[in-house]
C-alpha positions in Angstrom: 149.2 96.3 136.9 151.1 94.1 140.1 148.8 92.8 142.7 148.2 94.9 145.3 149.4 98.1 142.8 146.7 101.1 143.2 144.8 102.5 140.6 144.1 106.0 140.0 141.5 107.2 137.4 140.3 110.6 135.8 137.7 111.9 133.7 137.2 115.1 131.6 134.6 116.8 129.4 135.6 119.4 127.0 133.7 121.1 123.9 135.2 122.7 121.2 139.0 122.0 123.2 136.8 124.2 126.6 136.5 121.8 129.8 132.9 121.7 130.0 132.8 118.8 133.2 131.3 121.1 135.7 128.5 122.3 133.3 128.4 119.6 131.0 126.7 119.0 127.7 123.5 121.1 126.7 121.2 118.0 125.3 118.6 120.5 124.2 120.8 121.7 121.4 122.9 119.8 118.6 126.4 119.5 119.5 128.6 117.4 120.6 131.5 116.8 123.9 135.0 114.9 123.7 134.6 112.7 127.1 138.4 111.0 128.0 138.3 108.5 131.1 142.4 108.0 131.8 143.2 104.9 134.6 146.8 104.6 136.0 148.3 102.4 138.4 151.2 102.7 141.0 153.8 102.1 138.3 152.8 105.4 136.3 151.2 102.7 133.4 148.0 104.3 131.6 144.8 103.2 129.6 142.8 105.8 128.2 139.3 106.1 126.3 138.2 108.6 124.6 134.9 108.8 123.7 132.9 111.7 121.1 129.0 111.9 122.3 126.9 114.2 119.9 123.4 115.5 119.9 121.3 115.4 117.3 118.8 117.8 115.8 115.6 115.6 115.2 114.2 115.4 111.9 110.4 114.5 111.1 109.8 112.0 108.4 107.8 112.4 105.9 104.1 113.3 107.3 100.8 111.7 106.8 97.5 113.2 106.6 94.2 112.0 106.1 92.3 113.1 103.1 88.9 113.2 105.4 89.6 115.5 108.4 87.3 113.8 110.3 89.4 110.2 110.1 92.0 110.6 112.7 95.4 109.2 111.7 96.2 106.1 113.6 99.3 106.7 116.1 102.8 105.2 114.6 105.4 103.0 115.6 108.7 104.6 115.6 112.2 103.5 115.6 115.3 106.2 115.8 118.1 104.4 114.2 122.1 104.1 115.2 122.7 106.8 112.4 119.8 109.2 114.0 117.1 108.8 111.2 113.8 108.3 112.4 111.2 105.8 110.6 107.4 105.9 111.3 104.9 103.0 110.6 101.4 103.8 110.7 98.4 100.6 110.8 95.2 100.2 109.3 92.8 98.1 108.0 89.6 98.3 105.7 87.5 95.0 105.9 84.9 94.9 102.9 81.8 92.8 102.4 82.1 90.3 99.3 79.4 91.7 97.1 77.8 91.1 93.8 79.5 91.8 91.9 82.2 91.2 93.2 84.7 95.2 93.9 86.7 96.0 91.5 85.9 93.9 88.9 86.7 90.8 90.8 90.4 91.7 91.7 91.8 94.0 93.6 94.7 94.9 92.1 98.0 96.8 93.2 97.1 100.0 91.6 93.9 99.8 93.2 94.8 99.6 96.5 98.2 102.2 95.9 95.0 104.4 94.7 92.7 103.6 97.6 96.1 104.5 100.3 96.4 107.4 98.1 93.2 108.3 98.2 92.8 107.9 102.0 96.2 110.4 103.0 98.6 112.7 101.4 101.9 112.3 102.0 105.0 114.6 102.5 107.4 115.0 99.7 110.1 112.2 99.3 110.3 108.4 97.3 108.1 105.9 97.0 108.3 102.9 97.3 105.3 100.4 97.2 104.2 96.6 97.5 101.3 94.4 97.7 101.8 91.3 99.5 99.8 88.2 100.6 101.7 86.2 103.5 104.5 87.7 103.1 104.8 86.8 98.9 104.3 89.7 96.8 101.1 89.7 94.8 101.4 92.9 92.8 101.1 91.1 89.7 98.1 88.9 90.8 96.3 91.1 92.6 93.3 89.8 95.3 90.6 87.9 94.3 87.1 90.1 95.7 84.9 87.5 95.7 86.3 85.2 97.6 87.5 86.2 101.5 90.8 86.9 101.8 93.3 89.7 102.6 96.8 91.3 101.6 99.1 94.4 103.0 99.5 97.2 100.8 102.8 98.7 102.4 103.2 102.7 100.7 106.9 104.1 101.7 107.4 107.9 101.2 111.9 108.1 102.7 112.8 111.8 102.4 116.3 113.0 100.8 118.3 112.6 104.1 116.8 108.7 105.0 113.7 109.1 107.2 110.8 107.6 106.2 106.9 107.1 106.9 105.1 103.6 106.0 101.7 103.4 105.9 100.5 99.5 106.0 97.4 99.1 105.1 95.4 95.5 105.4 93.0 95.0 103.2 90.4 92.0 103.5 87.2 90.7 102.4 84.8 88.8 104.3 81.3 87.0 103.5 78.1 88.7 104.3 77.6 88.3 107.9 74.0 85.9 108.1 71.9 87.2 110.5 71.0 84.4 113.3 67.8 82.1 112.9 
């Protein structure tokens, strides 16, 4: 455009090839708009955009329930992705006295604590996908010493067939018996 040119612009909203910009889109239901922003200046020259906006039906991830009804479920973290999926991280943590002997034989192992997550919730139907890890390195194969304090994250991942998923992290640690003051 020439300095000093004027510049014109227009907008229009249309569903299924029907101008919807008076009415606009319905966000409560899935569907989606064609939205085309055209500019032109004094010498007839054009730029347009055209852009697709589409609503989404939300889809739950895989659910999580507690074996005891009594335990509440711990409130998740949730991110929607770009592509729409939804993924859900739930927190928790079981601290344990060191005793004598020592749980599980001395080692916690990863089947151990895939049976104690297991044993604490049910999931909803999908793949799983698990690890034990200790900073961050996996331990699966090691396992964690019981008679010494220490921790790990057991981190149990049921993604259903269309991508969402539901992690449950659980920390586990063991800690010396507490000595009563003096």
């Amino acid at each position: 455009a020439q300095t000093g040119s004027t510049l014109s612009a227009s907008s229009t909203m249309t569903q299924n090839g029907v101008d919807i910009s008076a009415t606009g889109l319905d966000s409560s239901t899935p569907g989606s708009c064609l939205i085309t922003y055209t500019v032109a200046d004094g010498d007839g020259n054009t730029a347009t955009l055209e852009l697709t906006y589409t609503f989404k039906e939300r889809v739950e991830p895989p659910a999580i329930d507690p074996a005891d009804p009594n335990t509440p479920v711990p409130e998740p973290e949730e991110e929607v992705d770009k592509g729409g999926l939804v993924h859900q991280t739930y927190r928790e943590q079981i601290v344990q006295i060191i005793t004598d002997p020592p749980a599980f034989g001395g080692t916690l192992t990863a089947d151990d604590l895939k049976a104690v997550i297991e044993g604490r919730y049910s999931f909803g139907a999908g793949t799983v996908t698990y690890a034990m890890t200790q900073n961050g390195a996996d331990i699966s194969a090691a396992g964690l010493p019981s008679n010494v304090p220490g921790s790990c994250l057991g981190r149990y991942t049921v993604t259903d067939g269309d991508g969402n998923s539901t992690t449950l992290e659980l920390t586990y640690t063991f800690i010396e018996k507490p000595v009563p003051p003096a």
